[in-house]
C-alpha positions as CSV (number, residue, x, y, z in Angstrom):
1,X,0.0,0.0,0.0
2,X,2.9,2.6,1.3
3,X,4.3,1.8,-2.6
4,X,0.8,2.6,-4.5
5,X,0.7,5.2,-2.1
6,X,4.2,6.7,-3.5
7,X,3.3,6.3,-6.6
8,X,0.4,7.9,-6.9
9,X,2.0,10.8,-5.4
10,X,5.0,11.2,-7.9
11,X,1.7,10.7,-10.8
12,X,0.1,13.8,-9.1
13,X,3.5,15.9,-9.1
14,X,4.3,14.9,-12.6
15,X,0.9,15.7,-13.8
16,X,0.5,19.3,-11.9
17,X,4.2,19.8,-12.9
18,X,3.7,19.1,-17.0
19,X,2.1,22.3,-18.1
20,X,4.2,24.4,-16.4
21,X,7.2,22.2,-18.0
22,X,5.1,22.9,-21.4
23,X,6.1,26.3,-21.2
24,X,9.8,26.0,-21.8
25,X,11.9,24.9,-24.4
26,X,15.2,23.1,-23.5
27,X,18.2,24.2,-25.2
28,X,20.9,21.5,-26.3
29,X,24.2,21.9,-24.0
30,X,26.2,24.4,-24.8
31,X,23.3,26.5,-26.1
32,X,21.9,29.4,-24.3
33,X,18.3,29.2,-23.6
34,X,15.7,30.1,-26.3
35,X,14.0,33.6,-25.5
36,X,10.1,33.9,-24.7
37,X,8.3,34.9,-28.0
38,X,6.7,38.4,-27.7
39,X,2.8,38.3,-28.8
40,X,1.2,41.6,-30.0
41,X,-2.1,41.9,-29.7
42,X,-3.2,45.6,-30.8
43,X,-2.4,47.6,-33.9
44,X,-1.9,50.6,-34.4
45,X,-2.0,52.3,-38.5
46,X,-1.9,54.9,-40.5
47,X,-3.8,54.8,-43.2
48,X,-2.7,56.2,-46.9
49,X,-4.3,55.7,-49.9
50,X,-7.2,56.8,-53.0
51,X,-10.7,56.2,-52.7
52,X,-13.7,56.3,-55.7
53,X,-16.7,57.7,-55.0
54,X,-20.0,58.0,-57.4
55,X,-23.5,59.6,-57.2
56,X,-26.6,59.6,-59.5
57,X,-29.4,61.6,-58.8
58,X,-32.6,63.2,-60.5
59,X,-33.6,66.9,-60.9
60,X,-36.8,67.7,-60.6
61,X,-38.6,71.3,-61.8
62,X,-41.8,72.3,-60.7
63,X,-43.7,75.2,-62.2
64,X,-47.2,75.7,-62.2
65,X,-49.1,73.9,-65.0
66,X,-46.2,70.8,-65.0
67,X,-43.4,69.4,-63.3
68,X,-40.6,67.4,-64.7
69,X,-37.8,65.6,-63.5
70,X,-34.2,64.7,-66.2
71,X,-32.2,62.5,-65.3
72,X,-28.6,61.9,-66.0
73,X,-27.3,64.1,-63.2
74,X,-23.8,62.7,-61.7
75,X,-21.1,63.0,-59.4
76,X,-17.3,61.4,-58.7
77,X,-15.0,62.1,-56.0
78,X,-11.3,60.2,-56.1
79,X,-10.1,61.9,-52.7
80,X,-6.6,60.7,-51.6
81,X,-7.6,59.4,-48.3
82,X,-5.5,59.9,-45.0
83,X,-6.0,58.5,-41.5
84,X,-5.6,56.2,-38.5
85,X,-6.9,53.2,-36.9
86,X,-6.6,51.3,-33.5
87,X,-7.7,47.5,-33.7
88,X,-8.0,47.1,-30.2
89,X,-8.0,43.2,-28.9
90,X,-11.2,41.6,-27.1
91,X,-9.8,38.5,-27.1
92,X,-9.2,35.6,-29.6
93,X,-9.5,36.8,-33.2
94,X,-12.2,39.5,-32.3
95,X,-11.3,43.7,-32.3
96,X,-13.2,46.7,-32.2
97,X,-11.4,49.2,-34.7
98,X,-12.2,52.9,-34.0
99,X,-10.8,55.2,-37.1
100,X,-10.8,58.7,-39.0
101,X,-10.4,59.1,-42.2
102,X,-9.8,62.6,-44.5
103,X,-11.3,62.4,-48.1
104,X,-9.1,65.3,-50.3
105,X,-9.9,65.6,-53.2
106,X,-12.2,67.5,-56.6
107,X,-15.5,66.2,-56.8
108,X,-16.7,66.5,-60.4
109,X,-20.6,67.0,-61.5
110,X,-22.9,67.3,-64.5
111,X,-26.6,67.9,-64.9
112,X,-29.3,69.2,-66.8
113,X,-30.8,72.6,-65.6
114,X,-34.6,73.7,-66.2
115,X,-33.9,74.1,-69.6
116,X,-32.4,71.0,-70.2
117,X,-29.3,72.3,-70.7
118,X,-26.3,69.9,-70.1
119,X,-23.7,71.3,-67.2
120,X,-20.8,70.1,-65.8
121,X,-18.0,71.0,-63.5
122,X,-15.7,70.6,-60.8
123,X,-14.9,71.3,-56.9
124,X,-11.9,71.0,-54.6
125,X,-13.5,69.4,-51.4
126,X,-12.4,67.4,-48.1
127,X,-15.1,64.8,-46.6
128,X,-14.2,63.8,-42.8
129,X,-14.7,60.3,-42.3
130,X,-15.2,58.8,-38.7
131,X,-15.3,54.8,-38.8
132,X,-16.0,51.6,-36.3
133,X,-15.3,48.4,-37.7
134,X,-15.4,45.1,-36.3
135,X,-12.7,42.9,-37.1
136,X,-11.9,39.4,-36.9
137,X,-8.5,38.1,-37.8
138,X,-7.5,34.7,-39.4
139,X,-4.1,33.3,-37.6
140,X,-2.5,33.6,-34.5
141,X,-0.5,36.4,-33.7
142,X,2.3,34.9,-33.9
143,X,2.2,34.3,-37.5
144,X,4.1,36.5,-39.6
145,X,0.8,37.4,-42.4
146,X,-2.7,37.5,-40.9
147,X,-5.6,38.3,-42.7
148,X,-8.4,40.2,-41.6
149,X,-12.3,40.6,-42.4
150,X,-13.5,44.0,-41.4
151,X,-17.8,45.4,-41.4
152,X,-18.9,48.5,-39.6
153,X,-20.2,51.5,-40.4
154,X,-19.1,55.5,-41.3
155,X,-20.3,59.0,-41.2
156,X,-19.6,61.7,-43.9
157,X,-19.1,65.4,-43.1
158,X,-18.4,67.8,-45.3
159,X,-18.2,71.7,-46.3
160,X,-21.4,73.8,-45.9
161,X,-23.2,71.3,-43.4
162,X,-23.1,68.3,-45.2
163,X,-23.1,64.5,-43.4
164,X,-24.4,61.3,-44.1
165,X,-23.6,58.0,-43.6
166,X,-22.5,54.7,-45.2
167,X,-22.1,50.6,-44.4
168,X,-18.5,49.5,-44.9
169,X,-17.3,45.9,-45.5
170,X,-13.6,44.6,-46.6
171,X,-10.8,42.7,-46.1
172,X,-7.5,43.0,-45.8
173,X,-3.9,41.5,-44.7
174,X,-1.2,42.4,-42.2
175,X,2.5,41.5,-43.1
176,X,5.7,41.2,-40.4
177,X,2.8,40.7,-38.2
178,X,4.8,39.5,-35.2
179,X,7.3,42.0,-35.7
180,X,6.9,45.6,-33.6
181,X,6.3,46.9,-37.3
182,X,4.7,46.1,-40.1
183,X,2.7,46.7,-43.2
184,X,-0.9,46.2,-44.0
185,X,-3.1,46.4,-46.8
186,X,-6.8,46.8,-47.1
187,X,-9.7,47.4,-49.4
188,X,-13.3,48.4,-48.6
189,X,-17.0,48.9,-49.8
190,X,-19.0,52.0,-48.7
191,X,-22.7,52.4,-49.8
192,X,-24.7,54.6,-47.6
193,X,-25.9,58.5,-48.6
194,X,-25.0,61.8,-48.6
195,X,-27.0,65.1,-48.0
196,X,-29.8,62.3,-49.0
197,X,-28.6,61.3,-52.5
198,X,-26.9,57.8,-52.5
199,X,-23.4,57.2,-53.0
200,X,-21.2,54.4,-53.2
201,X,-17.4,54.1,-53.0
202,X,-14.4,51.6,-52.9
203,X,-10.8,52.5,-50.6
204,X,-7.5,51.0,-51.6
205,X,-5.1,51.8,-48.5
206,X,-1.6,50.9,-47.4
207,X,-0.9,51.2,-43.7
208,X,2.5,50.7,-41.7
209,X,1.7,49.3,-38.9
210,X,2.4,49.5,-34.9
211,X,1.7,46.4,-33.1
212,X,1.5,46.4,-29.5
């Protein structure tokens, strides 16, 4: 019994001992022990890119014995985007990314007037974008490239009053992703409205990247 008794014991040690012992990795003699691997879990980027941006509306004229609407009126905006993100870690593959974006760029425009009379032209504009995106990452982060889904949503300001707002889905990928630094790319829907017509764009952005 005394022997079952010792036994038993040095199973219970061993067992309590082993994932602690699952922790370390022993070096051969001779070798100096292997340093503990850093994991970063939060990024930090700075966004840089171009976006494209496109509107379709109708015009409507009302005078007193009729009213007509034309269509064919148009608009396109391919601002050079600038900004910063913070994918913040909830745990697991899960992050809540906060973000601000600055749209630069000429928005051009043609319509018909009253008349019918075909116009066109151009204006230098900046649209603020504030974003929140849910992301969820594919790979641990120890890998060195992780991909990344991203959905959320946006709101437009711009000059003279105008906002609205827009849905955002994408993807993108994170390289040196293990590394303090490294390099991400991303590209994203919007489709949402401003000053109540609709408008739909697509972002191409490059981001070095902080992790931490």
């Amino acid at each position: 019994m005394r022997n079952i008794l010792k036994a038993a014991t040095v199973a219970l040690a061993l067992a309590l001992a082993s994932p602690a012992a699952a922790q370390y990795t022993f070096a051969q003699p001779g070798q100096p022990p292997p340093q503990p691997i850093e994991v970063y879990r939060h990024v930090l980027r700075a966004n840089v890119g171009v976006g494209f941006y496109n509107s379709g509306w109708y015009n409507c004229y009302y005078g007193y014995y009729y009213g007509t609407c034309t269509s064919g009126s148009y608009a396109s905006f391919v601002p050079f985007l600038v900004g910063a993100q913070l994918d913040f870690n909830l745990g697991g593959a899960s992050s809540i990314s906060p973000g601000f974006t600055a749209n630069i760029g000429s928005v051009s425009y043609s319509y018909y007037d009253a008349l019918s009379v075909y116009r066109s032209g151009s204006r230098e504009t900046t649209i603020w974008e504030p974003t929140l995106d849910y992301v969820a990452k594919f790979g641990p982060p120890t890998q060195d490239t992780v991909g990344r889904f991203r959905v959320g949503g946006a709101m437009y300001f711009g000059p003279d009053g105008g906002f609205g707002g827009a849905f955002r889905i994408g993807g993108g990928v994170s390289f040196l992703n293990s590394n303090r630094l490294g390099i991400g790319l991303d590209i994203m829907l919007e489709g949402g409205s401003y000053e109540g017509y609709w408008i739909g764009g697509l972002q191409l952005v490059a981001s070095p990247e902080f992790h931490f």
